[in-house]
N, C-alpha and C positions, 0 to 999 in steps of 0.2 A: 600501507593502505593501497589501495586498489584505484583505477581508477575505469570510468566506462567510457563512449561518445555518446553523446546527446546532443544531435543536430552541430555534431561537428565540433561540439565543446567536451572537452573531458570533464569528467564528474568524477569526484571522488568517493568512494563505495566501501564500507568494509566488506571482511573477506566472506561473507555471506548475500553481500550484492544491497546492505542495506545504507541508503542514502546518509551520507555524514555530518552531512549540514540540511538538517530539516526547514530552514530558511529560505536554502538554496531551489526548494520542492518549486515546480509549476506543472501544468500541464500536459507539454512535451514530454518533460521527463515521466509522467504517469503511462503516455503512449509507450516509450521506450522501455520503460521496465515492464510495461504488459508484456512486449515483443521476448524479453527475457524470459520471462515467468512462461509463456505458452498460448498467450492471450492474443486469440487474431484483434478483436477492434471492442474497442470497451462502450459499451451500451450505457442508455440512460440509468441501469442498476449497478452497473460498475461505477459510476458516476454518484450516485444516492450512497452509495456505501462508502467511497473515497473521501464525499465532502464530508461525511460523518465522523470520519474517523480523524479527518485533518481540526474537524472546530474541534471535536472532543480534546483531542491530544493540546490544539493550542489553549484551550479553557485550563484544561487538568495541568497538563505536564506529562502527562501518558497514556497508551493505548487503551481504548475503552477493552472491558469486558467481552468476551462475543457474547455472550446474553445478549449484553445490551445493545449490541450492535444488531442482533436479530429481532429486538424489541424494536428499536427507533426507526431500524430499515425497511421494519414487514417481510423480509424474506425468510425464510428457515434456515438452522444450519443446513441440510443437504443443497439448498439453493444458493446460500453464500459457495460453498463447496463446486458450485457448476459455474459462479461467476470467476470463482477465485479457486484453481484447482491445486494450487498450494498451499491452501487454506487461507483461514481468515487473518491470522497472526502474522506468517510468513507472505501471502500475496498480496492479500490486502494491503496489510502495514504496508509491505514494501514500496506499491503501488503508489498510496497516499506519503510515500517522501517522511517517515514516521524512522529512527531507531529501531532497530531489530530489539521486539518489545520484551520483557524479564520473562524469562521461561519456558522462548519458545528455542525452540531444538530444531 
């Protein structure tokens, strides 16, 4: 495993950059893997889509759908795609401190 810094603490990362310990997820670490991902400063809809993704996944056990994630957030997929230019799967998840979710590439 991998490891990042996140305000001077290492984080451990699989080899696709996805958070190991979804426990471990806060805040800072969503600003630092923005900074990864390409994301200058995560807005109140980077924010709307993050907390979404974090209750879903702690309620389920795993990544919502993007449907659904387009249903609950009110954005569109091309708008998720302008918040999160990794996509929904890969940035989002990542973002929200989430497992590199089944079947994303």
């Amino acid at each position: 495993m991998a490891t990042v810094d996140v305000g001077g603490k290492p984080v451990e990362v699989d080899e696709d950059g996805f958070l190991c310990d979804p426990a471990l997820w806060n805040e800072d670490m969503a600003k630092a893997f923005a900074t990864f991902e390409g994301v200058k400063d995560l807005t109140e809809g980077h924010w709307k889509v993050i907390n979404f993704i974090r209750g879903y996944f702690q309620q389920f056990g795993v990544a919502p759908m993007v449907r659904k994630v387009c249903k609950e957030s009110g954005f569109t997929l091309p708008q998720i795609y302008e918040l999160f230019p990794s996509g929904p799967a890969k940035g989002a998840c990542k973002l929200a401190g989430l497992p590199k979710p089944t079947g994303c590439v």
